[in-house]
N, CA, C and O atoms as a DFTB+ gen file, in Angstrom:
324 C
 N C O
     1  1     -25.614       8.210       5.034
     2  2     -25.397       6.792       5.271
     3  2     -24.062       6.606       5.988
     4  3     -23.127       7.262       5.529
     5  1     -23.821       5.827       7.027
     6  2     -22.988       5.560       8.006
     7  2     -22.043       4.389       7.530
     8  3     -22.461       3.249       7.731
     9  1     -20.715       4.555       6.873
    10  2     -20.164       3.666       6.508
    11  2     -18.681       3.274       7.299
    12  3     -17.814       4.148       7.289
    13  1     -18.327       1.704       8.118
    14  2     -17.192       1.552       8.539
    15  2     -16.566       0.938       7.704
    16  3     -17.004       0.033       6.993
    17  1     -15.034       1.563       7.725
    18  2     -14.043       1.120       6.590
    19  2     -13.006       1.077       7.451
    20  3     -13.192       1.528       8.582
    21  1     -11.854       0.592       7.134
    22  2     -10.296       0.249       7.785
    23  2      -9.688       2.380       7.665
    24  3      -9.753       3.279       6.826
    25  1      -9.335       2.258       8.624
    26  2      -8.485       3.774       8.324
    27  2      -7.792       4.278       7.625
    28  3      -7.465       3.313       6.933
    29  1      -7.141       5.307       7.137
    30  2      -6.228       5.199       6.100
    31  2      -5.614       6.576       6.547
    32  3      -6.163       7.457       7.208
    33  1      -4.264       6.546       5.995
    34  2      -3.394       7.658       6.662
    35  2      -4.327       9.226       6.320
    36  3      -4.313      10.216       7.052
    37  1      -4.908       9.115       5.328
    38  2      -5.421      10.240       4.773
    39  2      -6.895      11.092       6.524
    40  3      -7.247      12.235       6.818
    41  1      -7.235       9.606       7.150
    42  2      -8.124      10.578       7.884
    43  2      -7.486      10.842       9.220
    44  3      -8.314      11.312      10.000
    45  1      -6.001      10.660       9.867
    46  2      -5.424      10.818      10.600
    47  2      -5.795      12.075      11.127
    48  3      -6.145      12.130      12.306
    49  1      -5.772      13.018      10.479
    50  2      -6.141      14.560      11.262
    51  2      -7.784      14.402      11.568
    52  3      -8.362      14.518      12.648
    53  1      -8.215      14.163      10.531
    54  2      -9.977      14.130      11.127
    55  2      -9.836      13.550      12.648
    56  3      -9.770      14.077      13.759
    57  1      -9.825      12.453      12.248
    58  2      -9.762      11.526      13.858
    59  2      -9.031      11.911      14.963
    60  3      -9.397      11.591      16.094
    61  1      -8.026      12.571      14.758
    62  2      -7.556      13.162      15.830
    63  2      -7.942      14.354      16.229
    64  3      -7.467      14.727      17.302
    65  1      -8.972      15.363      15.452
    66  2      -9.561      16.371      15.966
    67  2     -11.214      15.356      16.410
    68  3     -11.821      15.653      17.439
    69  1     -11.618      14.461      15.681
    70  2     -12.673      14.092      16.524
    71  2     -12.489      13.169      17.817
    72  3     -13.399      12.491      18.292
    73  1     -10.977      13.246      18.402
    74  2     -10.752      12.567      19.630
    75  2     -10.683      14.008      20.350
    76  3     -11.385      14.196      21.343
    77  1     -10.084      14.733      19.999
    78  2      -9.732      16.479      20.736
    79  2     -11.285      16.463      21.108
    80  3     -11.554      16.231      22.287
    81  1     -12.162      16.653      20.357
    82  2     -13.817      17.481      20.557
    83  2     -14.441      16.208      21.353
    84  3     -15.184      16.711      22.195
    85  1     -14.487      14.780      21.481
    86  2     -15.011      14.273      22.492
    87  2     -14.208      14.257      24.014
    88  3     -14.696      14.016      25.118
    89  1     -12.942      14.567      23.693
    90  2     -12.327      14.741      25.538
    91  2     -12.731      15.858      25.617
    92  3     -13.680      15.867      26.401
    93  1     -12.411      17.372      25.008
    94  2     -11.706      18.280      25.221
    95  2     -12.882      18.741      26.750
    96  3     -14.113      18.739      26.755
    97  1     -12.248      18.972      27.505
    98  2     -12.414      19.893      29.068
    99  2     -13.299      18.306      29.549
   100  3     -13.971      18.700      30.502
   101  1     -13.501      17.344      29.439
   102  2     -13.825      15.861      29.944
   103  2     -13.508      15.670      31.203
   104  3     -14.382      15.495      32.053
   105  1     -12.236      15.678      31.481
   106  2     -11.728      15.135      32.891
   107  2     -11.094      16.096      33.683
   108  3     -11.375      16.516      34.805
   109  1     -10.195      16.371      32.914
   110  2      -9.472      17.599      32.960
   111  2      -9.831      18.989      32.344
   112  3     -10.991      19.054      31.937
   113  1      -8.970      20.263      32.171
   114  2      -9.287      21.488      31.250
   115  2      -8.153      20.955      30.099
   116  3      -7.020      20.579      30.400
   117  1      -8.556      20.990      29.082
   118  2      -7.868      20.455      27.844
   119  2      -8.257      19.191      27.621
   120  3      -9.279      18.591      27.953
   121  1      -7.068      18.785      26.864
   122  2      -7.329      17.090      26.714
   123  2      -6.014      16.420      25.931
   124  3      -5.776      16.906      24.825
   125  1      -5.267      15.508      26.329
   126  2      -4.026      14.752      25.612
   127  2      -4.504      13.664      24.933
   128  3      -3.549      12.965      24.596
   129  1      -5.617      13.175      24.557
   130  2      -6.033      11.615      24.358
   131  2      -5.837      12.075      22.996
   132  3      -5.257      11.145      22.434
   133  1      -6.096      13.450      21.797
   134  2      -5.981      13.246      20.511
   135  2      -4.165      13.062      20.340
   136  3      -3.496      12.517      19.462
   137  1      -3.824      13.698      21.452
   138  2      -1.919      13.748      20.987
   139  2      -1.478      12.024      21.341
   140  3      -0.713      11.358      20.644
   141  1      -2.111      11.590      22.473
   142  2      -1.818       9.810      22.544
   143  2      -2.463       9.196      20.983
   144  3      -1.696       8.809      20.102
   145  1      -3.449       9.187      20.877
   146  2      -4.040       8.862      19.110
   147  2      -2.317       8.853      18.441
   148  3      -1.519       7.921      18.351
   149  1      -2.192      10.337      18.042
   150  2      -0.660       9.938      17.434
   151  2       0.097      10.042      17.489
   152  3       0.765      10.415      16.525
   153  1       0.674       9.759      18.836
   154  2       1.895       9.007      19.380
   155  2       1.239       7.576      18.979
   156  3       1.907       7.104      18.059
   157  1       0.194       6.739      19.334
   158  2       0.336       5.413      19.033
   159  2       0.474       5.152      18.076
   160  3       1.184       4.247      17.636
   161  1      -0.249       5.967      17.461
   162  2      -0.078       5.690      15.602
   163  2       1.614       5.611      14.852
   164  3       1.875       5.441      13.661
   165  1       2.400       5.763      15.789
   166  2       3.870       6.193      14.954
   167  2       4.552       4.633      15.846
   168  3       5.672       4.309      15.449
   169  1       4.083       3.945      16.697
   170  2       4.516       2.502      17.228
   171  2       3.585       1.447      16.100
   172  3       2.361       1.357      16.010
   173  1       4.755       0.646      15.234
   174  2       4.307      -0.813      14.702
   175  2       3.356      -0.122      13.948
   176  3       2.285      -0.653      14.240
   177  1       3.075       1.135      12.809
   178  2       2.239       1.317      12.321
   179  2       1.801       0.033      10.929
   180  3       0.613      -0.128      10.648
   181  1       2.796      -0.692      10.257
   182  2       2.367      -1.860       9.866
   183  2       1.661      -2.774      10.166
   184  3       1.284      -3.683       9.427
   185  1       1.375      -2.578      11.495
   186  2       0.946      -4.243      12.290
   187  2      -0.285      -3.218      12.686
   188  3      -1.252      -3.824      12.225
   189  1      -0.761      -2.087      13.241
   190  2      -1.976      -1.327      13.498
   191  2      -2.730      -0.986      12.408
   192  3      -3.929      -1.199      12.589
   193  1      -2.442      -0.525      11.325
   194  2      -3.099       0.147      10.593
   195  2      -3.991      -0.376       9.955
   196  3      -4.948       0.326       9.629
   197  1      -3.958      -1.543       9.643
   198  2      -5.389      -2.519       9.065
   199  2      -6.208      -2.787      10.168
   200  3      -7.274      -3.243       9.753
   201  1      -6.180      -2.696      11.566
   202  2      -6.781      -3.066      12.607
   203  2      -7.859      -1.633      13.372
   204  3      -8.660      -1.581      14.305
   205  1      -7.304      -0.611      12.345
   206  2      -8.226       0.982      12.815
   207  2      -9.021       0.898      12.057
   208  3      -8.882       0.228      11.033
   209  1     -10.174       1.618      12.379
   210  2     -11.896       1.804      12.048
   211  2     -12.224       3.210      11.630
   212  3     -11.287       3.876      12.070
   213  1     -12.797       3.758      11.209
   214  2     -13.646       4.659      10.771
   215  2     -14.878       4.656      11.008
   216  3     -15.305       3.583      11.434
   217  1     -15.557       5.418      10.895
   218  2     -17.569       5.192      10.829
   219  2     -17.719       7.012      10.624
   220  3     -17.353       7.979      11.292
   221  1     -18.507       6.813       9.250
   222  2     -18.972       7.985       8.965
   223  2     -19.167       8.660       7.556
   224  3     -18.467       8.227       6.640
   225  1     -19.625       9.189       7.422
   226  2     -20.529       9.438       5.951
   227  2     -18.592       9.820       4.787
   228  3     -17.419       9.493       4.969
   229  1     -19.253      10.543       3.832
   230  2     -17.952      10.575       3.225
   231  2     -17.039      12.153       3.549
   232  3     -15.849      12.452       3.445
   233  1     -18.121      12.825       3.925
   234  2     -18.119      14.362       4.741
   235  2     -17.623      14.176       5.852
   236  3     -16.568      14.770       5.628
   237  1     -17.522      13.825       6.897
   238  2     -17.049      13.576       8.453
   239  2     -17.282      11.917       8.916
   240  3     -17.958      10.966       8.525
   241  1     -16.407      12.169       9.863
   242  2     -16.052      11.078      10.517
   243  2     -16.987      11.163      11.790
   244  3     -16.938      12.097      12.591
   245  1     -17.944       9.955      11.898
   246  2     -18.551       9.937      13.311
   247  2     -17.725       9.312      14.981
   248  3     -17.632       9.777      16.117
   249  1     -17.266       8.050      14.293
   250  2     -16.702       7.009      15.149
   251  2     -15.433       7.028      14.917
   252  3     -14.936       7.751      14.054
   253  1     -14.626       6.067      15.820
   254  2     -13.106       5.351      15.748
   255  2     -12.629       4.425      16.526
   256  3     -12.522       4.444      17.752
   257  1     -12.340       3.599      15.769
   258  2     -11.320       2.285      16.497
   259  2     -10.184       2.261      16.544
   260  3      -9.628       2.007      15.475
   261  1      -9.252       2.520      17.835
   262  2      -7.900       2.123      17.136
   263  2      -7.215       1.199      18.310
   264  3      -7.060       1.446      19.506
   265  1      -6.905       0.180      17.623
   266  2      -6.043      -0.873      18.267
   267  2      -4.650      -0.766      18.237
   268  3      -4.032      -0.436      17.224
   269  1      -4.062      -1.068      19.461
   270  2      -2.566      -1.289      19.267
   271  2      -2.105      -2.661      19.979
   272  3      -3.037      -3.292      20.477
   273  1      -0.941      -3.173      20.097
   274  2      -0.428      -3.930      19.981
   275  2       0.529      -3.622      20.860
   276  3       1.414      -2.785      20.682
   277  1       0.272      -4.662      22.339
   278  2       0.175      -4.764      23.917
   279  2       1.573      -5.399      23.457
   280  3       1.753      -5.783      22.302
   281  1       2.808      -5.498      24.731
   282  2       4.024      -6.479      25.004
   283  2       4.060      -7.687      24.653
   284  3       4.813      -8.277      23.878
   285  1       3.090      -8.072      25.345
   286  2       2.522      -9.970      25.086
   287  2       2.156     -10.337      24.251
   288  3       1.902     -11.531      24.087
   289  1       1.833      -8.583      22.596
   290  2       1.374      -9.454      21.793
   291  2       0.344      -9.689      21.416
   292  3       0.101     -10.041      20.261
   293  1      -0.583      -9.527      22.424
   294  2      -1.824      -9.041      22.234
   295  2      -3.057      -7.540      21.920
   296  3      -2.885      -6.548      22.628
   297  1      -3.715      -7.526      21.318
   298  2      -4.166      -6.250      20.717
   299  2      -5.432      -5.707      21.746
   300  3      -6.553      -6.214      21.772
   301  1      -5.097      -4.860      22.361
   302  2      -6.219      -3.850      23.294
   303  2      -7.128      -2.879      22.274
   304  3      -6.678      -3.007      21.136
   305  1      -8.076      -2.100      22.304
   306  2      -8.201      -0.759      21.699
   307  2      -8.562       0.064      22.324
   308  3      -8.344      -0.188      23.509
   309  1      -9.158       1.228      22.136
   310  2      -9.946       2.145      22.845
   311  2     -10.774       2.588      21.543
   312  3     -10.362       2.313      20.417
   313  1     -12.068       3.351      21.785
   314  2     -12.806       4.211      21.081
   315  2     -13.664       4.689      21.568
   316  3     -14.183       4.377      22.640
   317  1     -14.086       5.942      20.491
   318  2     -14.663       7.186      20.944
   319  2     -15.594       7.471      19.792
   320  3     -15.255       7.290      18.622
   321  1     -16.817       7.936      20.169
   322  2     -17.805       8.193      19.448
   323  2     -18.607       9.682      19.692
   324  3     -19.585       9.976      19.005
């Protein structure tokens, strides 16, 4: 069963190896998008961290949302499935 919940510091590594395995050799050979994941995560993590997603059984993580928080103030995201 496929469950979305708010993120929590605890799945930080999951999610950042399931951002590594959907770039990795993508555009380029390698991939930086799991090391951007957390670098953003360490900007305004108070004001982001209720605004990240999860999706996925209690075993692995399928999905991810993560929003950050633009100059103006306003919240962009990206995600990867």
């Amino acid at each position: 069963m496929l469950k979305i919940r708010n993120e929590t510091e605890t799945d930080y590594r999951e999610v950042e190896t399931l951002t590594r395995k959907a770039f990795y050799n993508l555009y380029i050979p390698g991939c930086v998008e799991h090391y951007l994941v957390h670098v953003m995560r360490g900007h305004n993590r108070s004001s982001t961290l209720s605004w990240n997603w999860t999706a996925g059984s209690s075993e692995t993580k399928k999905a991810h949302l993560l929003y950050t928080k633009q100059i103006d103030g306003l919240f962009s995201y990206s995600y990867e499935f």
